[in-house]
C-alpha positions in Angstrom: 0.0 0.0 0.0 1.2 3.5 -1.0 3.0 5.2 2.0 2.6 9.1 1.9 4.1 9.8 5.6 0.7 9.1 7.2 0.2 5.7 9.3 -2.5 3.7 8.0 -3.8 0.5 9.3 -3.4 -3.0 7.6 -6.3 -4.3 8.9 -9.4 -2.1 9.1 -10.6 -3.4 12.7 -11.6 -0.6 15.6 -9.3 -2.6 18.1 -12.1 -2.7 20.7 -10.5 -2.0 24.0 -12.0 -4.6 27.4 -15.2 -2.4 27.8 -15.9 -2.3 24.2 -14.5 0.9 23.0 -12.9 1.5 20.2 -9.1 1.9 20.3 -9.3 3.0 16.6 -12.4 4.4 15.8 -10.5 6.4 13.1 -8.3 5.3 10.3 -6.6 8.0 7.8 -6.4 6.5 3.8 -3.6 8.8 2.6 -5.0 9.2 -1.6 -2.1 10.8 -3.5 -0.4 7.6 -3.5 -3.1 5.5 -5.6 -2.5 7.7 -8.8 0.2 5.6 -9.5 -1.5 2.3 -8.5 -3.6 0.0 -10.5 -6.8 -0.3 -11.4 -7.1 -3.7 -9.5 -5.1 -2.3 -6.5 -7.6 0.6 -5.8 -10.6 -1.9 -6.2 -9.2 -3.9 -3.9 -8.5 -1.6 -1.2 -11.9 0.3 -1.9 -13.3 -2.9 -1.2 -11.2 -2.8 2.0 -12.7 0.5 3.0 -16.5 -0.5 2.2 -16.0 -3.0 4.7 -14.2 -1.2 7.5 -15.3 -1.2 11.3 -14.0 2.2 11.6 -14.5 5.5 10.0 -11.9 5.6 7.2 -11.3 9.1 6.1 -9.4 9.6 2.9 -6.9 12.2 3.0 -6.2 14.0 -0.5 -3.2 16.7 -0.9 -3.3 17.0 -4.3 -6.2 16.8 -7.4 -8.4 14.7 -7.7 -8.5 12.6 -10.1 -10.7 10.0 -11.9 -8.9 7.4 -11.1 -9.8 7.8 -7.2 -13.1 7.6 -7.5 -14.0 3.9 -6.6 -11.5 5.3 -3.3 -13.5 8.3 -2.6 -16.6 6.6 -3.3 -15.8 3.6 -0.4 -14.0 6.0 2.3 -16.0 7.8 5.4 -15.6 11.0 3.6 -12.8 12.5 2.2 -10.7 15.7 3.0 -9.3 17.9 0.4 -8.0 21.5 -0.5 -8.8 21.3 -4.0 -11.0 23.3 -5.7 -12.1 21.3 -8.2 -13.6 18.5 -5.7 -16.1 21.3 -4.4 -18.6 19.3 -7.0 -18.1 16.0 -5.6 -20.6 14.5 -2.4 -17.8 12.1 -1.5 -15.8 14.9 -1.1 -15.3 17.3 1.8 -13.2 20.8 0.5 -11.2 22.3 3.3 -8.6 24.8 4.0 -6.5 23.2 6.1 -6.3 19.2 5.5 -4.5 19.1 9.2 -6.5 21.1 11.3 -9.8 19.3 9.9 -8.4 16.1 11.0 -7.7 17.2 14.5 -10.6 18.7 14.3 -12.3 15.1 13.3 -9.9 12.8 15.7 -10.7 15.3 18.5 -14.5 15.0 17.5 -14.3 10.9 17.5 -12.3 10.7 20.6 -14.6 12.1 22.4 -17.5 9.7 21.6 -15.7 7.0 19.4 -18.7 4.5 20.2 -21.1 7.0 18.9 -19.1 8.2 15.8 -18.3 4.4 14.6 -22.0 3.7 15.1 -23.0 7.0 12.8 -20.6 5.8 10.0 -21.6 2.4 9.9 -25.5 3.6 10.3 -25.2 6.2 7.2 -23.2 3.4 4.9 -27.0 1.4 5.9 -29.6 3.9 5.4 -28.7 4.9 1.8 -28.7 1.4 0.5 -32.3 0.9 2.1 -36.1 2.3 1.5 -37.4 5.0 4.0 -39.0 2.8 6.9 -36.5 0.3 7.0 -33.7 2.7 7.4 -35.7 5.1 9.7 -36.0 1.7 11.8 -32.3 1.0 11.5 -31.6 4.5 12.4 -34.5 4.1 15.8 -32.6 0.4 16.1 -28.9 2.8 16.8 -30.3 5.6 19.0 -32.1 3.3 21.2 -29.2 1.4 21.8 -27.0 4.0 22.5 -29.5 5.7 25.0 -28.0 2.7 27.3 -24.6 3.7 26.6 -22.0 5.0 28.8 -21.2 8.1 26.6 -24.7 9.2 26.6 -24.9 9.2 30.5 -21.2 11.4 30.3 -23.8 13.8 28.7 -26.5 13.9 30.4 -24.4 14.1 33.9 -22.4 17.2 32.2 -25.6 18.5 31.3 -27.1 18.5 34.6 -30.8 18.0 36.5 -33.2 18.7 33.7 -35.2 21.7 34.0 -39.1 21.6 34.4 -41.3 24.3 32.4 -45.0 24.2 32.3 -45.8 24.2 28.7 -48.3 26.8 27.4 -52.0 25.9 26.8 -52.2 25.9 23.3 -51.0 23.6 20.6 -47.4 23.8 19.9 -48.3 23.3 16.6 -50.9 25.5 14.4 -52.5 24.4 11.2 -54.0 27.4 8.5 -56.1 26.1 5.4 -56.2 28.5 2.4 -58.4 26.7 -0.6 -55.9 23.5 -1.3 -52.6 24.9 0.9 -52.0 24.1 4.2 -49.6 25.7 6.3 -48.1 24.1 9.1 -46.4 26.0 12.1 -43.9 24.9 15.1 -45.5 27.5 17.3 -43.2 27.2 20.5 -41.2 30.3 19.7 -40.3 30.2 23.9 -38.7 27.3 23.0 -37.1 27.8 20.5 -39.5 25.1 18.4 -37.7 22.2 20.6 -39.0 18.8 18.9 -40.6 18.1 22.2 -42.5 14.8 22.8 -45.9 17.1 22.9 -44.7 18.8 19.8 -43.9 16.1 17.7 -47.2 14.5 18.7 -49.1 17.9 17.2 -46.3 17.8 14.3 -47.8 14.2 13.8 -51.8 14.8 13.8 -51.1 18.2 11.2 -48.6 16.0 8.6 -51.5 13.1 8.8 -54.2 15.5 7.6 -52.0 16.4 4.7 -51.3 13.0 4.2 -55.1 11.9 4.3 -56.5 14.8 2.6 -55.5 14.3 -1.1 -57.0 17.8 -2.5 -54.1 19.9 -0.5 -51.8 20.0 -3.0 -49.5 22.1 -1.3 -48.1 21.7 2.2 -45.9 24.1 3.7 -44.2 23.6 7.2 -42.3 26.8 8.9 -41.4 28.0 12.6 -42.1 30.8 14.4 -40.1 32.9 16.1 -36.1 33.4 15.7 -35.5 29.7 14.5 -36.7 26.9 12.8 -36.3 24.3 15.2 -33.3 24.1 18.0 -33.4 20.3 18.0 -35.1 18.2 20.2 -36.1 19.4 23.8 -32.6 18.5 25.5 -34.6 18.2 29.3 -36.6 15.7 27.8 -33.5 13.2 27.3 -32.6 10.5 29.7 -36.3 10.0 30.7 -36.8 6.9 28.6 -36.5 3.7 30.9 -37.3 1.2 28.2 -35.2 1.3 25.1 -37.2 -1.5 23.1 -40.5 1.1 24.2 -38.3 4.0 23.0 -37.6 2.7 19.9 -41.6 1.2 18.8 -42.3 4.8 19.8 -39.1 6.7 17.8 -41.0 4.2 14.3 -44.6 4.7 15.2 -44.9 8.7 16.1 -42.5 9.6 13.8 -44.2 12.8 11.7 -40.8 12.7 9.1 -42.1 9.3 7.8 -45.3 10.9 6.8 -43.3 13.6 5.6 -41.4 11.7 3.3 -44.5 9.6 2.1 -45.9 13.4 0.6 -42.7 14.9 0.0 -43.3 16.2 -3.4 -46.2 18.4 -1.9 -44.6 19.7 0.8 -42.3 23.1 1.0 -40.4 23.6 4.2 -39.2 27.0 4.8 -36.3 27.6 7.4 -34.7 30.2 9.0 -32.3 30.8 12.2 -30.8 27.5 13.8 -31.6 24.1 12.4 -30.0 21.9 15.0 -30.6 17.9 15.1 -34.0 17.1 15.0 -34.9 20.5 13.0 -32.5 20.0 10.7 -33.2 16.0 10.3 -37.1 16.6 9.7 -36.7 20.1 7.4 -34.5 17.7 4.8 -37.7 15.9 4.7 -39.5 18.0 2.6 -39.5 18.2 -1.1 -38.2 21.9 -1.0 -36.2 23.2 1.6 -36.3 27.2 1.3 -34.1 29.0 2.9 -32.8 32.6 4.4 -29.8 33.9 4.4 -29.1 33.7 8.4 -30.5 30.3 8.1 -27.7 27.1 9.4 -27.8 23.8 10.3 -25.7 21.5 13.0 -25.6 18.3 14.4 -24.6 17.8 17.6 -26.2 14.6 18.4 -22.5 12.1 18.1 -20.9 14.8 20.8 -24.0 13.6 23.0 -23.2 9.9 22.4 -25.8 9.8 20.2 -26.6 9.7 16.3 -29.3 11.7 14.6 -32.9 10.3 15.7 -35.3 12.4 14.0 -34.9 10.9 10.7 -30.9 12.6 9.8 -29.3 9.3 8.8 -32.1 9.5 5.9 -32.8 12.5 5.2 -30.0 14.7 5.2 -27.6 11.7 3.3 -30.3 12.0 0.6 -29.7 15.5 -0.1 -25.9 15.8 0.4 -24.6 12.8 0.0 -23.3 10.5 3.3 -19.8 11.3 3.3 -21.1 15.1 3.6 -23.4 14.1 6.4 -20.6 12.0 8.2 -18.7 15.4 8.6 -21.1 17.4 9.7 -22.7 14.9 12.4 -18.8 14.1 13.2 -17.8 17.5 14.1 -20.8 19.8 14.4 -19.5 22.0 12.3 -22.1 24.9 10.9 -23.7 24.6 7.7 -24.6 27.6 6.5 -26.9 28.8 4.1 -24.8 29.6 1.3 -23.4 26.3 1.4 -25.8 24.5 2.1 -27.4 25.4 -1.2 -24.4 24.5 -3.1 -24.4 21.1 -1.1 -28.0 20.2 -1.9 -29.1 20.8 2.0 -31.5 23.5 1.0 -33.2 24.5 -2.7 -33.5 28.3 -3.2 -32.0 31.2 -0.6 -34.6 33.8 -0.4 -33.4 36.8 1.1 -36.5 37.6 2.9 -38.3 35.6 5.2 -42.4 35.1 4.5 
């Protein structure tokens, strides 16, 4: 195997340590090397990487070329300065290639159980129909609720708060002739995907879904955001994963979403964290603002995306995309994530 100064692993095995985690959650595939291999060399070793334990993050310092493909196609994602890859999904265009992986190692250190489980959940979900990926995806989250990186979080983050919600439905529904416009309307709350708002989310996307003369759907938030993500007080309190994850498949409003998607318009603004950003991918347009910007912060939790991310958001960007930005937590903003896919049109006003 090509050796550009960067160690890489013989075998692709996460080394699990006596309590199960990972020793190498991470393995860097220095590229530049391969232009000089042959084609049977990089299919072999692309057929390596597809089958890797742990995220395998290609590492480019020079073009890309076509010859790499089958490579950048197998990999985790990969990192690259050029230019030229801004085009490709597999691809992930940065200015620095060595601050982005210690930006990435640091990310995976901190919750290697929860990063391997993302990037072998997102290689699943893109290969599969909606439900049974959205179940794969509940399958994952349920099973790291019981994890010992998710209780790290949860102790850091401290007694959960309790705040009498108001009286009226976090979610408002407006019929105009054959539109109907659907509202988050816990602006106090920054639209947090509580349970009682995803239950209101649920009964307004199954009117849509049952009523087959409104042709057009629209789903916004009010307030300064679109959605913060789900309502972080709310985790912890589920005592029975296998009842956690029948619920996560059965009240799930994306998976109604997704069944009307080519009727329904979501228009976002401000933050689109987790579960805001998961179910706004959803829709069949995403429109967007200028201030508008998504993040994931779900893996950092000892988590992976619940609300639908490992399908959604893959199907717009791409999953090597959506490994790096549920990895790290980096910001997506809006400009970007129009160039990505994550988003449709940037209008500069919001309606």
């Amino acid at each position: 195997m090509p050796d550009s100064g960067i160690d890489i692993f013989d075998e692709f095995a996460v080394d699990l340590a006596a309590d199960g985690t990972p020793a190498t959650p991470m393995v860097l595939v220095p590229l530049d090397g391969f232009g000089v291999e042959t084609p049977e060399r990089i299919a072999w070793t692309a057929e390596r990487m597809n089958q890797a334990l742990p995220l395998v993050i290609g590492v480019l310092r020079g073009p890309v070329t076509s010859g790499l493909a089958p490579l950048l196609e197998a990999a985790t994602l990969t990192l690259t300065t050029d230019a030229a890859a801004s085009s490709l999904p597999q691809a992930v265009v940065v200015d620095d290639i060595d601050a982005a992986i210690n930006l990435l190692r640091a990310a995976v250190q901190h919750s290697p159980r929860a990063a391997v489980a993302c990037g072998q959940l997102l290689r699943q979900t893109v290969r599969l129909p909606t439900v049974p990926a959205l179940a794969a995806e509940a399958a994952v989250y349920s099973m790291l609720l019981g994890g010992t990186e998710f209780e790290r979080w949860l102790t850091e983050r401290g007694a959960p708060r309790t705040i009498a919600p108001p009286e009226h439905a976090l979610v408002r529904t407006d019929r105009d002739g054959h539109r109907l416009t659907i509202t988050l309307d816990h602006p106090q709350r920054r639209n947090a995907l509580s349970a009682r708002l995803r239950e209101d989310l649920l009964e307004a996307v199954r009117l849509a879904d049952l009523d087959s003369t409104l042709t057009a759907v629209e789903i916004n938030g009010a307030g300064s955001v679109f959605s913060s993500g789900g309502d972080l007080d709310e985790f912890g309190t589920a005592t029975d994963l296998v009842s956690a994850y029948m619920v996560r498949l059965e009240r799930a409003p994306w998976r109604i979403i997704d069944r009307i998607r080519e009727r329904v318009t979501v228009r976002v603004h401000g933050a689109c964290i987790g579960a805001g950003a998961e179910v706004a991918a959803f829709g069949g347009t995403v429109v967007a603002v200028p201030d508008t910007y998504f993040a994931f912060p779900e893996v950092r939790m000892g988590l992976v995306p619940g609300a639908g991310g490992t399908v959604s958001v893959p199907r717009r960007i791409g999953r090597w995309r959506a490994a790096w930005l549920m990895l790290t937590e980096q910001r997506l903003a809006a400009t970007l994530a129009l160039d990505w896919g994550m988003v449709d049109v940037v209008e500069q006003t919001r309606r």
